[in-house]
C-alpha positions as a Markdown table, in Angstrom:
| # | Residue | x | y | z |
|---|---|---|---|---|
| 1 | Unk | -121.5 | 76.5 | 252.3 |
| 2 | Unk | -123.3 | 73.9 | 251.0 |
| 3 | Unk | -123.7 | 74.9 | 247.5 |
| 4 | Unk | -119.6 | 74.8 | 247.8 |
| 5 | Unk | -119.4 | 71.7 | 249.6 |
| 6 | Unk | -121.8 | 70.1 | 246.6 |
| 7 | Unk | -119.3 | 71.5 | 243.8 |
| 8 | Unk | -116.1 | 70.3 | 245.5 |
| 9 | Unk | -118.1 | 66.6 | 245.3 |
| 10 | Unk | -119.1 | 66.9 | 242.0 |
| 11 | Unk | -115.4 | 67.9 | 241.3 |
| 12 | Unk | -113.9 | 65.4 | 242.7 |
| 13 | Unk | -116.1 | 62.8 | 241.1 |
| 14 | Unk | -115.4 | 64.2 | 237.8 |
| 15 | Unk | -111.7 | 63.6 | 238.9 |
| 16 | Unk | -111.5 | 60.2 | 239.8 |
| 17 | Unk | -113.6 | 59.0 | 236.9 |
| 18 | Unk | -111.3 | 61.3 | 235.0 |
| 19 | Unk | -108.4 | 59.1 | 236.5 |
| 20 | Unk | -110.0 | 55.7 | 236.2 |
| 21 | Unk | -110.3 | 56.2 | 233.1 |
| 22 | Unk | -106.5 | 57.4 | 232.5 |
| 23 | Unk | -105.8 | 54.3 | 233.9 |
| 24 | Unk | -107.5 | 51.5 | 232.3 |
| 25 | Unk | -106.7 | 53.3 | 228.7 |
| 26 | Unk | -102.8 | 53.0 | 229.8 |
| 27 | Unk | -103.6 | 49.2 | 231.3 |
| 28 | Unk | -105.1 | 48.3 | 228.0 |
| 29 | Unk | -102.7 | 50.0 | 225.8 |
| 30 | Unk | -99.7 | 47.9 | 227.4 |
| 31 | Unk | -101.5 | 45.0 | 226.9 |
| 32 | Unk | -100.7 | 42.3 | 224.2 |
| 33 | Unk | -102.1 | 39.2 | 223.7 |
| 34 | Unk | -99.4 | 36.4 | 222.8 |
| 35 | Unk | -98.7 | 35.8 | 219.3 |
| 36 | Unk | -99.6 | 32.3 | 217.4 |
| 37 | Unk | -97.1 | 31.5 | 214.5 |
| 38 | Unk | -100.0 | 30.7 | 211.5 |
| 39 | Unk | -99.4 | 28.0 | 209.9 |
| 40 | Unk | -98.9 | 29.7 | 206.4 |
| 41 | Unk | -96.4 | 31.9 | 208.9 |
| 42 | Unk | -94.3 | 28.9 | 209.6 |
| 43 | Unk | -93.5 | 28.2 | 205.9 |
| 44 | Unk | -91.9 | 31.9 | 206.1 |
| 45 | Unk | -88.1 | 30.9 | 206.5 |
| 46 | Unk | -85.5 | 33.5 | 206.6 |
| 47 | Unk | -82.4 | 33.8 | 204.2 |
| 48 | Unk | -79.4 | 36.3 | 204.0 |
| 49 | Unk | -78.9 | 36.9 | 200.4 |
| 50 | Unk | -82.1 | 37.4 | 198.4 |
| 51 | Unk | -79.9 | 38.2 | 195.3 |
| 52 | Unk | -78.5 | 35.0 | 195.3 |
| 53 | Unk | -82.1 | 33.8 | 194.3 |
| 54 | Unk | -83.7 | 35.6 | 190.9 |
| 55 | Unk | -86.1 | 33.4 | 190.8 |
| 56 | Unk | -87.7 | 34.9 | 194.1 |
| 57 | Unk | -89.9 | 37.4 | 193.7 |
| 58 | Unk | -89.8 | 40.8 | 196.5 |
| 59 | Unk | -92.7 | 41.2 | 197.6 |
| 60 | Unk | -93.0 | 44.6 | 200.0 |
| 61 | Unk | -91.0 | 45.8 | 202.7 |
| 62 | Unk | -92.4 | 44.7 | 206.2 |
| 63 | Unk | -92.2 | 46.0 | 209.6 |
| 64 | Unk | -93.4 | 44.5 | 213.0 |
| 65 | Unk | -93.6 | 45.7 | 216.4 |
| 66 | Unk | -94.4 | 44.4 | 219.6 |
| 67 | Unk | -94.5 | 45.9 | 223.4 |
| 68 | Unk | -93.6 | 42.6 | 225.7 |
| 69 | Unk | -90.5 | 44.2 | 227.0 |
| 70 | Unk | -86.9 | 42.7 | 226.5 |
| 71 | Unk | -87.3 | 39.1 | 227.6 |
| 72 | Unk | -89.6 | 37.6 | 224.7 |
| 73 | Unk | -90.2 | 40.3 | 222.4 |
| 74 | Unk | -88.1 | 39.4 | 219.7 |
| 75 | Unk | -89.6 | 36.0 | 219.0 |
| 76 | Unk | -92.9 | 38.1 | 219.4 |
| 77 | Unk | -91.8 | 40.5 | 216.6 |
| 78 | Unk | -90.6 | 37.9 | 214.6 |
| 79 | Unk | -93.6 | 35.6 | 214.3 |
| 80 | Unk | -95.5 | 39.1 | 213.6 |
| 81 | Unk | -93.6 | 39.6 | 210.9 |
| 82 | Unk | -93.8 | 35.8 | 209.6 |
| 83 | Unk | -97.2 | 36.2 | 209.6 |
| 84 | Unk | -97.4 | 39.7 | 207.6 |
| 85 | Unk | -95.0 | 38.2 | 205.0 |
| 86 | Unk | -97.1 | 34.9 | 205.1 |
| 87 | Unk | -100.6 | 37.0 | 204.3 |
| 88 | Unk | -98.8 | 38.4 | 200.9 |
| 89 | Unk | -98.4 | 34.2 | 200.0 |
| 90 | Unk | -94.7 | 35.0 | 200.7 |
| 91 | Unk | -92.5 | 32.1 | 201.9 |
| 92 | Unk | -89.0 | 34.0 | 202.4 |
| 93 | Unk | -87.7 | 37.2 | 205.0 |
| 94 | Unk | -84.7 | 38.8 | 204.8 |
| 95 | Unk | -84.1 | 40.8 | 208.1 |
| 96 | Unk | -82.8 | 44.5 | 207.6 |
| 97 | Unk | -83.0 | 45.4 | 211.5 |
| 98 | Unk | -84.0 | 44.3 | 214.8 |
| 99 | Unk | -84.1 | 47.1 | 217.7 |
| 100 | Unk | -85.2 | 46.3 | 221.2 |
| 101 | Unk | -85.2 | 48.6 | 223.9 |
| 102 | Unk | -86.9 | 47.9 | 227.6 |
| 103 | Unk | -90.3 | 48.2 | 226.2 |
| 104 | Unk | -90.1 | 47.7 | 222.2 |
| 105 | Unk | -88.8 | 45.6 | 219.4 |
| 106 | Unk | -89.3 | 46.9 | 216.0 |
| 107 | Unk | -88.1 | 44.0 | 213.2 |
| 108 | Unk | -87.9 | 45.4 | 209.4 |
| 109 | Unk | -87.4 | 43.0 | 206.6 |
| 110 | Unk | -88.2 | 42.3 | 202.8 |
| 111 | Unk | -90.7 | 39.9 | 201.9 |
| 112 | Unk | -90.0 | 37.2 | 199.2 |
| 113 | Unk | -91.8 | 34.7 | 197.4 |
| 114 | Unk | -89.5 | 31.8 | 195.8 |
| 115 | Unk | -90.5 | 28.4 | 193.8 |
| 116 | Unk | -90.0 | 25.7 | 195.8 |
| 117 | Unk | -88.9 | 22.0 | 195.9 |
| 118 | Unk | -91.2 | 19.4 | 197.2 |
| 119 | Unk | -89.2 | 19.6 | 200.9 |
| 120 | Unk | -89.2 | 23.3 | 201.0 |
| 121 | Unk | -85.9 | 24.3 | 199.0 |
| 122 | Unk | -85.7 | 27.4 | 197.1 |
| 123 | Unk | -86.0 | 25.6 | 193.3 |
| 124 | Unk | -82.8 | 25.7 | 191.4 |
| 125 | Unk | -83.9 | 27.4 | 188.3 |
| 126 | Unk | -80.5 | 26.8 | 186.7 |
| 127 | Unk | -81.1 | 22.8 | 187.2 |
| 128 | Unk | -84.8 | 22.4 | 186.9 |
| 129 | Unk | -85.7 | 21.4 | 183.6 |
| 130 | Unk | -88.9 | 23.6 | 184.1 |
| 131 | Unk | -86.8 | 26.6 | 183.8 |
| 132 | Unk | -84.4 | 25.2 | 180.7 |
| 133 | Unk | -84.9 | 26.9 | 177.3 |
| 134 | Unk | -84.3 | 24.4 | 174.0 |
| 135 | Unk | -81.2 | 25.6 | 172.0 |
C-alpha cells in the first residue's frame, strides 16, 4: 500500500508541474509588449494609388500581426507594419487588407520607397528639373 500511495504522489506531481507548465506557456504566448512607432517608422506614410507615383520604387509585400484583441490592435498592427516597411528604408504603405477578429489583426500591404521633397512630399519627377532630360 505504500509503494501505491508513493506512485499516486509522484503522479500527481508530475501532473501539476505538467499543468504549471501548460499554463505559464499559454500566459506568455498571449502576451505582447506594446509597440513603439520608430522614428524611421513614422516617416512611413500611407497612400492609395502607388501607380500614380513611378518614381516610387516597390519594395516587398509586408504583413503584420498582433494579439491585443479588438480594442487597440489595429493601431498595434499598423505601427508593426510601419516599422517593417521602415527597416527596408521604405517611406510609403499601401494597405491591401486589414482583418480583426476578437483576438487578431493581420494588416498586409506593399512597401514603397519614393524621392521626396524637403517637407516630406512624394517629388514630382515630371516638374523637378532633376528628372528633366535636355531636348
Amino acid at each position: 500500500m505504500t509503494e501505491s500511495l508513493m506512485n499516486w504522489t509522484k503522479k500527481r506531481s508530475l501532473a501539476i508541474l505538467w499543468i504549471s507548465s501548460l499554463s505559464m506557456l499559454f500566459l506568455t504566448s498571449c502576451y505582447q509588449k506594446a509597440l513603439v512607432l520608430t522614428a524611421e517608422g513614422k516617416q512611413v506614410q500611407l497612400f492609395h494609388h502607388p501607380e500614380e507615383y513611378p518614381q516610387c520604387i516597390f519594395i516587398d509585400d509586408f504583413r503584420a500581426m498582433t494579439l491585443t484583441g479588438r480594442n487597440n490592435s489595429y493601431q498595434q498592427a499598423l505601427i508593426k507594419i510601419k516599422n517593417k516597411v521602415a527597416v527596408y528604408q521604405g517611406n510609403r504603405l499601401k494597405i491591401h487588407t486589414s482583418d480583426t477578429d476578437d483576438l487578431v489583426t493581420t494588416i498586409t500591404g506593399e512597401g514603397y520607397r519614393c524621392p521626396l521633397t524637403p517637407d516630406g512630399r512624394i517629388q514630382d519627377i515630371s516638374t523637378d528639373a532633376k528628372y528633366q532630360t535636355t531636348q
